[in-house]
C-alpha positions as CSV (number, residue, x, y, z in Angstrom):
1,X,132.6,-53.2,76.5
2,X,133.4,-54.0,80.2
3,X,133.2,-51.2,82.2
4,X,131.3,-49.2,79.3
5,X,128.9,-46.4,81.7
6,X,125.9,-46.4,80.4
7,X,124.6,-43.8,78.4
8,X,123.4,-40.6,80.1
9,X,119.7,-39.8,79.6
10,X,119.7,-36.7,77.9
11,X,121.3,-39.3,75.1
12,X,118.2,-41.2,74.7
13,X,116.1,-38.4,75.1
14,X,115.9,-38.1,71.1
15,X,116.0,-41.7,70.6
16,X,113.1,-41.9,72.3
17,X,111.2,-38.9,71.0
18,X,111.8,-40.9,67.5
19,X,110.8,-44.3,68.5
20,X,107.4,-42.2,69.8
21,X,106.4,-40.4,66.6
22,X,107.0,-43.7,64.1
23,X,104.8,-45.5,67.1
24,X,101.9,-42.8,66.3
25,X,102.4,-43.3,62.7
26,X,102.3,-46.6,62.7
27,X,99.0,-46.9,65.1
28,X,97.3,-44.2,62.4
29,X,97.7,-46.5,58.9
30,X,96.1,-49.5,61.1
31,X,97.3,-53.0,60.9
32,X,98.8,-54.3,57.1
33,X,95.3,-55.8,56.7
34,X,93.8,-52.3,57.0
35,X,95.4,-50.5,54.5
36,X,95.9,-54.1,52.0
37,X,99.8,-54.9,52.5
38,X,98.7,-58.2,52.4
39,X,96.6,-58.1,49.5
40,X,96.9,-58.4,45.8
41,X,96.2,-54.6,44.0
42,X,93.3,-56.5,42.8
43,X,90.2,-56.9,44.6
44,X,88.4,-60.2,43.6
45,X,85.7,-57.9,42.3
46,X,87.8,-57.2,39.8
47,X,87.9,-60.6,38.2
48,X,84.7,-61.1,37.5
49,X,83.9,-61.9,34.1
50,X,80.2,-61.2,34.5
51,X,80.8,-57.2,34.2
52,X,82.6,-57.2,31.3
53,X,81.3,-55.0,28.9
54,X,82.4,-56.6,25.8
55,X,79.6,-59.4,26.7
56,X,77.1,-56.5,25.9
57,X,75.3,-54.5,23.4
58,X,77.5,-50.9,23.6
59,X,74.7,-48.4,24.9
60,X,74.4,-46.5,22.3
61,X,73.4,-49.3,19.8
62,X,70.8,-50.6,22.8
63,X,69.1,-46.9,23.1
64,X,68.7,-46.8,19.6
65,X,67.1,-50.2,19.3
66,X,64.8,-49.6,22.7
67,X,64.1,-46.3,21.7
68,X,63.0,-47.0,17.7
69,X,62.4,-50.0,17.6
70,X,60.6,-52.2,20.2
71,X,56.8,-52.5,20.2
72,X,56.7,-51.1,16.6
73,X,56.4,-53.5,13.6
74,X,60.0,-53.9,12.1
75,X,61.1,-55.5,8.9
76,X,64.3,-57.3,9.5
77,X,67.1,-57.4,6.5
78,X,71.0,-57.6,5.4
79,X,72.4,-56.0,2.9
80,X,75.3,-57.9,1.7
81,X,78.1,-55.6,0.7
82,X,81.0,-57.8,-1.0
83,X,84.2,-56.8,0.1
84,X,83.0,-54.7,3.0
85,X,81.4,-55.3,6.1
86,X,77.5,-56.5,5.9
87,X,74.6,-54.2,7.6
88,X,72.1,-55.1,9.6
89,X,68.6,-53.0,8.8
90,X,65.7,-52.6,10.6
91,X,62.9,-50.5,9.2
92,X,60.1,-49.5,11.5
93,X,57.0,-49.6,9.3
94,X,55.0,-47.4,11.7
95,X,57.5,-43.9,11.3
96,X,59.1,-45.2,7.9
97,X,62.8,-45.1,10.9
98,X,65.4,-47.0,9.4
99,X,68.1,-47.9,12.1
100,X,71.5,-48.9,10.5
101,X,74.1,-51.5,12.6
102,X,77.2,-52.7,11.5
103,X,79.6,-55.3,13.7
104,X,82.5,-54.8,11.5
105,X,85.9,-53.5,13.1
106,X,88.9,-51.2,11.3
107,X,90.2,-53.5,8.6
108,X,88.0,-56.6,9.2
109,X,84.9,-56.6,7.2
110,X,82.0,-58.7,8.3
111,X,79.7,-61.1,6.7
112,X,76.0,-61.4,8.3
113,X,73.8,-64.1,8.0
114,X,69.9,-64.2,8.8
115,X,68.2,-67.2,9.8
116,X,64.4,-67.5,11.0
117,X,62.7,-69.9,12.8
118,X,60.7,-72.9,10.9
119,X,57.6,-71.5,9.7
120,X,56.4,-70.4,6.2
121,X,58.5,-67.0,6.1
122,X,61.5,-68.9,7.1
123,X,63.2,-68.3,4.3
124,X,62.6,-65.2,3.2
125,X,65.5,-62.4,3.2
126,X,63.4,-60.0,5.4
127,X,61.7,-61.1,7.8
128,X,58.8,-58.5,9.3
129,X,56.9,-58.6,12.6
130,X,56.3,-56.5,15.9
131,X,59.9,-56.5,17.4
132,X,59.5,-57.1,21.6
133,X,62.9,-58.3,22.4
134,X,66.5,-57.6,21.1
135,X,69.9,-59.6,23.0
136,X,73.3,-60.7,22.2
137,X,76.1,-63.7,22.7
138,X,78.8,-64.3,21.3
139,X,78.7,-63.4,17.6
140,X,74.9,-63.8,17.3
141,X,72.0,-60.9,17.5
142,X,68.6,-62.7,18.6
143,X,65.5,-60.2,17.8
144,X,62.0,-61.8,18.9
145,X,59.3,-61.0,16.8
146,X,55.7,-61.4,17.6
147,X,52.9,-61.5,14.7
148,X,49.6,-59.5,15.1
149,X,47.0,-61.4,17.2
150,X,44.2,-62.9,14.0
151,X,40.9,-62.3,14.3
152,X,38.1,-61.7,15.7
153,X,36.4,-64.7,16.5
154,X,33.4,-63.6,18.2
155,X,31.5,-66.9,17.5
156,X,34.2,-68.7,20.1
157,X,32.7,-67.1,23.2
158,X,28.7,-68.2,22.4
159,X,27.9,-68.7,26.5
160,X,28.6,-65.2,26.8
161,X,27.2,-64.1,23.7
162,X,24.2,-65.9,24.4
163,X,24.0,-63.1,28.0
164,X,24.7,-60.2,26.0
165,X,21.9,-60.9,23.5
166,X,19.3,-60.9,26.3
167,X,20.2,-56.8,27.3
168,X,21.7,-56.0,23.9
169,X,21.0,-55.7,20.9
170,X,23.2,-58.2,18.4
171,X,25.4,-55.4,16.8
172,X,26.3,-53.9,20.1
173,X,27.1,-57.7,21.4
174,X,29.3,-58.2,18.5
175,X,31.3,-54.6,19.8
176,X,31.9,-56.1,23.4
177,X,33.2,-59.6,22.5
178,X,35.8,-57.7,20.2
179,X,37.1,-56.6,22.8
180,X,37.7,-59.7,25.0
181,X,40.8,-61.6,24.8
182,X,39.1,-64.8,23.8
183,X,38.1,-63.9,20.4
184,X,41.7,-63.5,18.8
185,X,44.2,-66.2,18.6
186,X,47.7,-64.9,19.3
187,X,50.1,-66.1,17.0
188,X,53.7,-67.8,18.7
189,X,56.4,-65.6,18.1
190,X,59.6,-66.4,16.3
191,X,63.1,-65.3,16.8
192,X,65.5,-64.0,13.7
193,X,69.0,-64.6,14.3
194,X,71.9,-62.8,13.3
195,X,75.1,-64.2,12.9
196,X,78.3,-62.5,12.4
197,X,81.3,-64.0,10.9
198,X,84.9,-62.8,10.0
199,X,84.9,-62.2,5.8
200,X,88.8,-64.4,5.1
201,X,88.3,-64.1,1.6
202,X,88.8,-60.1,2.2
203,X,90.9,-60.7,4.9
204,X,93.9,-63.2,4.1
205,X,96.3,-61.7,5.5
206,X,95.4,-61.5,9.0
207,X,92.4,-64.2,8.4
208,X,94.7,-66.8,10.2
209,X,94.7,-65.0,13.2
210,X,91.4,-63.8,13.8
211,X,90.1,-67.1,15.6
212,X,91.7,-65.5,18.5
213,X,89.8,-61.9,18.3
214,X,85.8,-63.2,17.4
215,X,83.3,-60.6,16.9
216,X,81.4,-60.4,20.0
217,X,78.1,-58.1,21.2
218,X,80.6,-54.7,21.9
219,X,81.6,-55.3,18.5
220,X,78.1,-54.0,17.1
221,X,77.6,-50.0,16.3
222,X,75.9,-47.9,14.7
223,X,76.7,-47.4,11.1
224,X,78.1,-44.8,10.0
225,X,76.4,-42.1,7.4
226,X,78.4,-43.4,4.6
227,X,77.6,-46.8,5.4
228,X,74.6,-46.5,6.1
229,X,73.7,-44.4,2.9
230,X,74.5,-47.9,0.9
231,X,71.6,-49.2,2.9
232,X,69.1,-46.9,2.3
């Protein structure tokens, strides 16, 4: 208003002491972009597919395979068990270790199907060989196989057999070109997949909907004793 004296200083003298502490507070949280007022809660880290688990073997079944399996010569099988969920065996000839996996979920049993590559065991139910490599996508296990190397063929290496036999005697040349790499043939190795499919004669009521939930690689375990007992 006209005339209004202003305010007397002692007045402002709070005012002031408030305006200087939200100041401070505000110059301790930083700017907005600091402290992500102008971010989503969300980091784009977060929406990377790439991590997801559920692309993946779960650990456990992973240890098991790595630890009882690889390098050893494994025979490869499925046991089909109508009305519930398929198993996946793998027998390690070596220790006699029979490892025991399952992809089936709570009220969804599981058919598995084996399929070799072309060769003359390709159609055998179990397929054998020394297991190097075990992955996973989408509903499929892939386990590479190799076969034992065949031989030896020591009469493939006759230039160096031929400068052995001047310092050795034949028997003790025979010994050394065992031993090379260029007497055996190594054999190609061969995958065995493992496909895993929803069982909709088992499961007609909810069969429909399961084209939206497939089984995927987090859907393998490790079967259960019961389950597994059906196997062994």
């Amino acid at each position: 208003q006209v005339g209004e004296s202003p305010p007397d200083c002692g007045e402002l003298a709070p005012v002031a002491r408030r305006a200087r502490r939200v100041l401070r507070a505000a110059a301790a949280m930083g700017s907005p972009a600091d402290w992500g007022a102008l971010c989503d809660s969300a980091g784009e880290e977060d929406l990377s597919p790439a991590s997801s688990k559920e692309h993946c073997l779960r650990d456990e079944v992973a240890s098991a395979v790595a630890s009882r399996m690889i390098g050893s010569e494994v025979t490869i099988g499925v046991e089909v068990a109508h009305g519930k969920a398929d198993l996946l065996v793998l027998t390690n000839a070596r220790t006699c270790d029979i490892l025991v996996l399952t992809a089936a979920r709570l009220g969804r049993p599981v058919h598995l199907q084996l399929a070799a590559a072309a060769g003359p065991a390709a159609s055998e139910a179990w397929q054998q060989g020394r297991l190097v490599e075990v992955t996973a996508a989408d509903n499929r296990v892939v386990l590479r196989l190799e076969r034992p190397p065949e031989g030896p063929f020591v009469d493939r290496l006759p230039l160096r057999r031929r400068a052995l036999l001047q310092v050795l005697p034949q028997l003790a040349v025979d010994e050394v070109l065992m031993g090379l790499d260029g007497a055996w043939a190594l054999s190609p190795g061969r995958e065995v997949v493992v496909s895993a499919g929803e069982d909709t004669a088992a499961n007609n009521l909810w069969g429909p909907f399961m084209s939206w939930w497939p089984v995927g690689p987090s859907d393998w375990r490790l079967a259960s004793t019961r389950e597994a007992a059906a196997a062994v």
